[in-house]
C-alpha positions as CSV (number, residue, x, y, z in Angstrom):
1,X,0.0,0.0,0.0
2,X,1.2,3.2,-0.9
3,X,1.3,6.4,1.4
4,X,1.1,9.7,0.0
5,X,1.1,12.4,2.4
6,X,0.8,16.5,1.1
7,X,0.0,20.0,2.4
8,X,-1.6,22.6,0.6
9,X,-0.8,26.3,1.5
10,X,-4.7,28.4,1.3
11,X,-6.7,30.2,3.7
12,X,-4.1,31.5,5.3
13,X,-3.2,28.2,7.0
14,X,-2.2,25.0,6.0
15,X,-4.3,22.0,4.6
16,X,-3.1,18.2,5.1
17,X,-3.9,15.5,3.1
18,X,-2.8,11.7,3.9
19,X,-3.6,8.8,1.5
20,X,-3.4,5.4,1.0
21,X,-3.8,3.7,-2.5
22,X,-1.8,1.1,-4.3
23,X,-1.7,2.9,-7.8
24,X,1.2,7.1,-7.2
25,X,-1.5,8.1,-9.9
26,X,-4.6,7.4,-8.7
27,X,-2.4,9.8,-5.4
28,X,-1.4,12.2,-7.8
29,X,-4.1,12.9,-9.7
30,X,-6.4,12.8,-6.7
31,X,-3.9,15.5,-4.5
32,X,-4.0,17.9,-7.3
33,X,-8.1,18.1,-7.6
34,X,-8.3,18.6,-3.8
35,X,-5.3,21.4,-4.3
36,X,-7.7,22.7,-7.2
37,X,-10.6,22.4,-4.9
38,X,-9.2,24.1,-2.1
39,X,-8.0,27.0,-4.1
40,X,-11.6,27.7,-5.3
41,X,-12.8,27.5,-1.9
42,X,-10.8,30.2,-1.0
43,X,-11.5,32.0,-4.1
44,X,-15.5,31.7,-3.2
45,X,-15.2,32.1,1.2
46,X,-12.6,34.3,1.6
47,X,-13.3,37.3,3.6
48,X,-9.8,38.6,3.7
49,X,-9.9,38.8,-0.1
50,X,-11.9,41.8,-1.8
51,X,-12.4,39.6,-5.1
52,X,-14.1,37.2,-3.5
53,X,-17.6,36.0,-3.7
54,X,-18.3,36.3,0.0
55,X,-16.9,39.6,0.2
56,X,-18.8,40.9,-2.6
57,X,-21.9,39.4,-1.5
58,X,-21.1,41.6,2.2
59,X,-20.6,44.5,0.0
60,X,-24.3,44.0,-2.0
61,X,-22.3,43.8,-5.6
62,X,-23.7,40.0,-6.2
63,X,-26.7,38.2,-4.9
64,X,-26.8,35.5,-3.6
65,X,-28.5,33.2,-6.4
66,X,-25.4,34.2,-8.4
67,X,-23.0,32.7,-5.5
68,X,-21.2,29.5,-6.6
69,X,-23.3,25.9,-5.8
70,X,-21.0,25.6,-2.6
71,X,-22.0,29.0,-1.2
72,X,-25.3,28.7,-1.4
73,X,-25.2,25.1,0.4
74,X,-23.0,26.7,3.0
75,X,-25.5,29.8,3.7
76,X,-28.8,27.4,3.6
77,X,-26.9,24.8,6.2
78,X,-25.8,27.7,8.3
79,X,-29.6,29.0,8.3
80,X,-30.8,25.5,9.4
81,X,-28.1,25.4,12.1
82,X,-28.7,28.8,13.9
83,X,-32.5,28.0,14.1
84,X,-31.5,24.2,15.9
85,X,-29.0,25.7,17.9
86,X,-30.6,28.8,18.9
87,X,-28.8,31.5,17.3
88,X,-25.5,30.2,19.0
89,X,-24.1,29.2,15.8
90,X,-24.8,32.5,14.0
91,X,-22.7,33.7,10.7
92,X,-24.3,36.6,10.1
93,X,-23.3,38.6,13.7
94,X,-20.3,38.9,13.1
95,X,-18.6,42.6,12.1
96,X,-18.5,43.3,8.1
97,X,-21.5,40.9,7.5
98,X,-21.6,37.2,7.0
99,X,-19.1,35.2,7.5
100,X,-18.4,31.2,6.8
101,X,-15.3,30.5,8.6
102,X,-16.8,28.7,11.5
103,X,-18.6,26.3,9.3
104,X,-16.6,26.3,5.6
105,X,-13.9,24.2,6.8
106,X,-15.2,20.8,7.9
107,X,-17.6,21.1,4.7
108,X,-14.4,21.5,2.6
109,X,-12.6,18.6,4.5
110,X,-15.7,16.7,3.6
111,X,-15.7,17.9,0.0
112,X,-11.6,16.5,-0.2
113,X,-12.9,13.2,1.0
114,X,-15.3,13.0,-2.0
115,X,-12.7,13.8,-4.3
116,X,-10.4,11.1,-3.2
117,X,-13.1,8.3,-3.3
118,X,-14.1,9.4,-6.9
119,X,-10.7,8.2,-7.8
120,X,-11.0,4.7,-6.0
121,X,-9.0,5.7,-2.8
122,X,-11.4,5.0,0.4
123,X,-8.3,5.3,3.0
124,X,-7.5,9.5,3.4
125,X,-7.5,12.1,6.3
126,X,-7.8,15.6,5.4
127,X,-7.4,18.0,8.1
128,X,-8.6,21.7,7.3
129,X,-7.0,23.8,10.3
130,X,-8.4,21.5,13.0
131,X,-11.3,20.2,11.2
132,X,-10.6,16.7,10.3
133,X,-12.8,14.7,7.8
134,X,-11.9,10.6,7.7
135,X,-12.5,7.6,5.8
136,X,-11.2,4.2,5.7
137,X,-8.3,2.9,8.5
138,X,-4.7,4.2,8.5
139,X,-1.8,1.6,7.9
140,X,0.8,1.6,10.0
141,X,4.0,-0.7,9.9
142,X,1.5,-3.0,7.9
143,X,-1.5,-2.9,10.5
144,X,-4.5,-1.4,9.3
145,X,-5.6,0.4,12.5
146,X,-8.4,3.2,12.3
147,X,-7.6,6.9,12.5
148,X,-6.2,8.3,15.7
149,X,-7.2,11.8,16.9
150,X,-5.5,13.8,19.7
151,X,-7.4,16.6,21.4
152,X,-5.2,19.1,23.3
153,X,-5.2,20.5,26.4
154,X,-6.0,24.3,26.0
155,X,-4.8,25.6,29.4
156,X,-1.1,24.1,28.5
157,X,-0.7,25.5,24.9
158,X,3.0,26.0,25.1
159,X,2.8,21.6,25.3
160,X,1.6,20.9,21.7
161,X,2.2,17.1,23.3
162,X,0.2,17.5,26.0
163,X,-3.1,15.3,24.4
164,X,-6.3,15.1,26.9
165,X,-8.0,12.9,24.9
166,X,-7.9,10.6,22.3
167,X,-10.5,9.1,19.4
168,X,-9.7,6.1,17.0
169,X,-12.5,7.2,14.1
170,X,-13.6,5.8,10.7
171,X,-15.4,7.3,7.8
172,X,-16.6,10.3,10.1
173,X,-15.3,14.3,11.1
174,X,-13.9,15.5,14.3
175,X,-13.9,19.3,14.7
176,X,-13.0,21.0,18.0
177,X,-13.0,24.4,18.7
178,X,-11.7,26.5,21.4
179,X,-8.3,28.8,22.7
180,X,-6.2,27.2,21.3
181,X,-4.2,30.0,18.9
182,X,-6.6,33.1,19.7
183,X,-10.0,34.0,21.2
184,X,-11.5,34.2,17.8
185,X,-15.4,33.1,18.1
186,X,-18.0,35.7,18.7
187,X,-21.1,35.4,21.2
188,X,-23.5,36.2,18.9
189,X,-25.8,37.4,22.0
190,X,-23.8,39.6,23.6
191,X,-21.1,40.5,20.7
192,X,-18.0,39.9,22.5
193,X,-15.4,37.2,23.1
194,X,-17.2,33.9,23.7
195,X,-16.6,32.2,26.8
196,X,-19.0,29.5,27.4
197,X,-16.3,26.7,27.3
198,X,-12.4,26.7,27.3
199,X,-12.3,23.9,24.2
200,X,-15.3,21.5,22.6
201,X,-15.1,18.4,20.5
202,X,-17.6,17.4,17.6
203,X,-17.5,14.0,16.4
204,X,-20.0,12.9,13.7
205,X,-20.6,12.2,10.5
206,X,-20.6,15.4,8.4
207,X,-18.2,18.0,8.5
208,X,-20.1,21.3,8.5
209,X,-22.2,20.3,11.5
210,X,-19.2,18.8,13.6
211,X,-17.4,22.7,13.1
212,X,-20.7,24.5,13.6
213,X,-21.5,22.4,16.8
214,X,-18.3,22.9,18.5
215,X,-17.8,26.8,17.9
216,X,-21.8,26.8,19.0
217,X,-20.5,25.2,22.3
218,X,-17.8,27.3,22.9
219,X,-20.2,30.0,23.1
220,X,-22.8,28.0,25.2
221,X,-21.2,25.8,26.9
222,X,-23.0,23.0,28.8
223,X,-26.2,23.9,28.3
224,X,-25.3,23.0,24.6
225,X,-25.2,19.3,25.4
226,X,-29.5,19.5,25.2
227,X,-28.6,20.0,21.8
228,X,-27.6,16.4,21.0
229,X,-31.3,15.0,22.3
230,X,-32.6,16.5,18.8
231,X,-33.2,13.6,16.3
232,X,-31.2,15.5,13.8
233,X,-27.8,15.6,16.3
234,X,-28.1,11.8,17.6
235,X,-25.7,10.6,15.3
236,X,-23.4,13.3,17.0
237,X,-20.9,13.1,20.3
238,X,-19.6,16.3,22.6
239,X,-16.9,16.4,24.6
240,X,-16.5,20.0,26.4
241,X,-13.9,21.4,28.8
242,X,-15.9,24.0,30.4
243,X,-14.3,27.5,32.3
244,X,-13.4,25.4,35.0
245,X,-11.9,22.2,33.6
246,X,-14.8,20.4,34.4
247,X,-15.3,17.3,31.5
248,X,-19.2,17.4,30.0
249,X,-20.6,14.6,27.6
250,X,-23.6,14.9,25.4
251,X,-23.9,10.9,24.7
252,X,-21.8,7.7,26.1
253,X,-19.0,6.7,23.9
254,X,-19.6,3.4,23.9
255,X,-23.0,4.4,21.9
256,X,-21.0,5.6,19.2
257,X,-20.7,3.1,16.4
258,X,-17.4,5.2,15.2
């Protein structure tokens, strides 16, 4: 089994890619679509750049039905996801207008994970800034073992080694949000730093939800575990390090057939 392993430079961070395929091509020509991919992405969500869609959609010079496919999936999840989280997850409060960044990630992770699998490759982990999208097992010194995820501890972030927990994970996304480089996320309710939690977790099967979940916690907290009772979440698992360092869990692990 081959390994290919790549990162691609965009947002303003750093995208990784890891592979496993028996055929470099099948690698290659897989890496470069996601590279492609990712560039658009940026090209489309990019509030930092004034030719992008996003930012011209802030500014009123486009509308919305002339945003690109992915846009408009992105702004019609985000919709469905403020209502079922109760405005915690909200794009639109932030200064300058809309903004995707808490959500666009794990959808574009997703997205990479499509891409590979269209060209026969069903082992890959793409990891967008945090937000981590999975499929298949990872091979290791010729063990197939499944994907092994290590959460930090965000109260010891001069330790990048210092790992709280741990999740072995197939064919699902991860995203965790938190303090970890900067207090970034907005409460959309009050319009200041959020400070519901210190770090939260997401594991489930899309993406987009996983990211919008945890920076929905951070802002929440706790009370944010209610969330996962909805029909639409059960399929979903928290894990939150509140203000205090107290551990909170939305289901059992052991329910989790991840």
């Amino acid at each position: 089994m081959i390994r290919k392993f790549g990162e691609i430079e965009t947002w303003g961070t750093v995208i990784v890619l890891e592979a496993f395929s028996d055929s470099h091509v099948k690698l290659d020509k897989s890496f470069e679509e996601c590279e492609k991919f990712l560039q658009k992405v940026d090209e489309i969500f990019s509030t930092f750049r004034a030719d992008s869609q996003i930012s011209k959609l802030r500014k009123g010079e486009i509308k919305l039905p002339e945003c690109d496919a992915g846009l408009q999936e992105i702004w019609f999840t985000s919709e469905k996801l403020k209502s079922q989280t109760n405005g915690a997850f909200d794009p639109w409060s932030v200064k300058g207008g809309v903004d995707f960044s808490g959500i666009v990630k794990g959808w574009a992770a997703d997205k990479c994970c499509q891409i590979l699998k269209s060209h026969q490759i069903d082992n890959c982990l793409i990891n967008a800034a945090g937000d981590i999208s999975v499929r298949g097992a990872r091979y290791t010194e010729g063990e197939v073992k499944p994907w092994r995820i290590g959460i930090r501890d965000p109260r010891d972030l001069q330790n990048k080694n210092q790992i709280l927990k741990e999740f072995e994970l197939q064919d699902c996304a991860i995203a965790t949000s938190g303090t970890y480089e900067r207090a970034h996320i907005i409460d959309p309710y009050t319009n200041l730093i959020a400070i519901g939690s210190l770090s939260a977790t997401v594991v489930g099967p899309v993406g987009a939800v996983c990211e919008a979940l945890a920076t929905a916690l951070i802002v929440v907290g706790e009370p944010g575990i209610a969330w996962f009772k909805q029909p639409q979440f059960l399929e979903y698992f928290a894990w939150v390090i509140d203000r205090e360092g107290k551990f909170a869990y939305s289901t059992k692990e052991s329910d989790l057939n991840i």
